[in-house]
RODO-2510 file (C-alpha; in nm, 4 decimals, decimal comma):
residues 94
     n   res          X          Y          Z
     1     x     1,4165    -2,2060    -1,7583
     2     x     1,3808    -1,9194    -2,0601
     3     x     1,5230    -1,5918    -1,9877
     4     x     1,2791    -1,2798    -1,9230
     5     x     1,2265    -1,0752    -2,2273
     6     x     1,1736    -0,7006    -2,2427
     7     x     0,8147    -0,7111    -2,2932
     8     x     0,7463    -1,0046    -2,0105
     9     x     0,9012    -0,7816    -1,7589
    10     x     0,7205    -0,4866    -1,8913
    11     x     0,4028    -0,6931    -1,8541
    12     x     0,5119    -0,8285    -1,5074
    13     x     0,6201    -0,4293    -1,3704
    14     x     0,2296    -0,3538    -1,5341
    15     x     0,0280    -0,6026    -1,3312
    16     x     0,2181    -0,5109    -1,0367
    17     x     0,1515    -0,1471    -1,0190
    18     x    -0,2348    -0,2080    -1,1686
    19     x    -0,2558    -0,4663    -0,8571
    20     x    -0,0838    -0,2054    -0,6271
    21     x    -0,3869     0,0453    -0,7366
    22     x    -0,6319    -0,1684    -0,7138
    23     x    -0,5583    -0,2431    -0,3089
    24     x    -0,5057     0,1059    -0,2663
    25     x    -0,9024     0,1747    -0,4069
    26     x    -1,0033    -0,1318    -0,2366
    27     x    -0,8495     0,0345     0,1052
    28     x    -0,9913     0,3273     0,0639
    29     x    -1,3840     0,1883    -0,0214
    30     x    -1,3344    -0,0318     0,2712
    31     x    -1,2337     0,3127     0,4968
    32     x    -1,5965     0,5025     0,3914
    33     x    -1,7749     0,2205     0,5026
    34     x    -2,0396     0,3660     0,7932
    35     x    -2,1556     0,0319     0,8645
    36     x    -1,8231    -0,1039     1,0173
    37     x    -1,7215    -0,0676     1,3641
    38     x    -1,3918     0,1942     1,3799
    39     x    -1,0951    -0,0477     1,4219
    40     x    -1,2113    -0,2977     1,1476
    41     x    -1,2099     0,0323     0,8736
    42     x    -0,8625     0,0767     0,9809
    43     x    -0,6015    -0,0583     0,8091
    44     x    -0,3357    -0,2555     0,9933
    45     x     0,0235    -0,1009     1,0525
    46     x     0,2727    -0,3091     0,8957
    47     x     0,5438    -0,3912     1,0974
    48     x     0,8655    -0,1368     1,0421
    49     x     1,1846    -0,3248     0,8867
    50     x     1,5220    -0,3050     1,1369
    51     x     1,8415    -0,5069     1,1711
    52     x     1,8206    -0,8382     1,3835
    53     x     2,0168    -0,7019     1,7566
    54     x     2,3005    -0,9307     1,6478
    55     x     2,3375    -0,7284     1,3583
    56     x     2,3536    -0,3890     1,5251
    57     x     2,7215    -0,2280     1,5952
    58     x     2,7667    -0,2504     1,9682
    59     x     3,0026     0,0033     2,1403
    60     x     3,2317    -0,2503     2,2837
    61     x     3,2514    -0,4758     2,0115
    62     x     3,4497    -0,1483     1,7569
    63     x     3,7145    -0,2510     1,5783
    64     x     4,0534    -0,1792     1,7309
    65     x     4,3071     0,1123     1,5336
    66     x     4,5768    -0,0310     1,3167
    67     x     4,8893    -0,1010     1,6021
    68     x     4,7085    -0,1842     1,8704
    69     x     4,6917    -0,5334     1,8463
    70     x     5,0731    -0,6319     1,7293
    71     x     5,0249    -0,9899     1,6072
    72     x     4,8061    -1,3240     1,5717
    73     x     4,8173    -1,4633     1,8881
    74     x     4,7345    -1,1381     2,0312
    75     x     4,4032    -1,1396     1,8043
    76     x     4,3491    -1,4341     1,9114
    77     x     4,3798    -1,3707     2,2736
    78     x     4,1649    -1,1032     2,2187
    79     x     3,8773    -1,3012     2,0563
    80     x     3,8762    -1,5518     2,3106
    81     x     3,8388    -1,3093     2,6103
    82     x     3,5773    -1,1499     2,4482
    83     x     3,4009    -1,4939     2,3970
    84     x     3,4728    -1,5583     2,7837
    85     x     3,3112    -1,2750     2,8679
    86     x     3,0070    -1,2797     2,6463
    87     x     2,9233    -1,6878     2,6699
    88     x     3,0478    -1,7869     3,0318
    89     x     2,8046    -1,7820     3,3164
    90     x     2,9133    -1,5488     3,5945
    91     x     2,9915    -1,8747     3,8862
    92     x     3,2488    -1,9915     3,5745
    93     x     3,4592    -1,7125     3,5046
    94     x     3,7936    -1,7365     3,6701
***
């Protein structure tokens, strides 16, 4: 594999943005159209970018202040109650 020169990525960076402009022309031709029905001359919505839900902060789940837990086994006690509660079906908890 050769390393990317200066000029290659200026050349890459250039066929990007005229391929960019070239959609964006294409787009807009397509939108003037009379002789397509409405919802074919517009464009589709692209889908807007969030975090997975198991990626999101939830309220319970904040880290607890410095002192609060005192030592290992009490993070540990900690973790597992919180894995009872989340994982165990309701007729199994104790």
């Amino acid at each position: 594999m050769k390393p990317i020169t200066r000029s290659r990525l200026t050349a890459i960076v250039t066929q990007i943005e005229q391929s960019n402009i070239a959609n964006v022309k294409k787009s807009a031709a397509r939108l003037e159209r009379s002789d397509l029905p409405l919802h074919v001359r517009v464009p589709a919505r692209r889908p807007s970018i969030s975090l997975a839900p198991e990626l999101t902060v939830k309220p319970q789940d904040a880290t607890p202040q410095a002192g609060e837990l005192d030592d290992e086994e009490a993070i540990r006690r900690e973790a597992l109650e919180r894995l009872r509660r989340d994982y165990m079906k309701p007729d199994q908890k104790e």
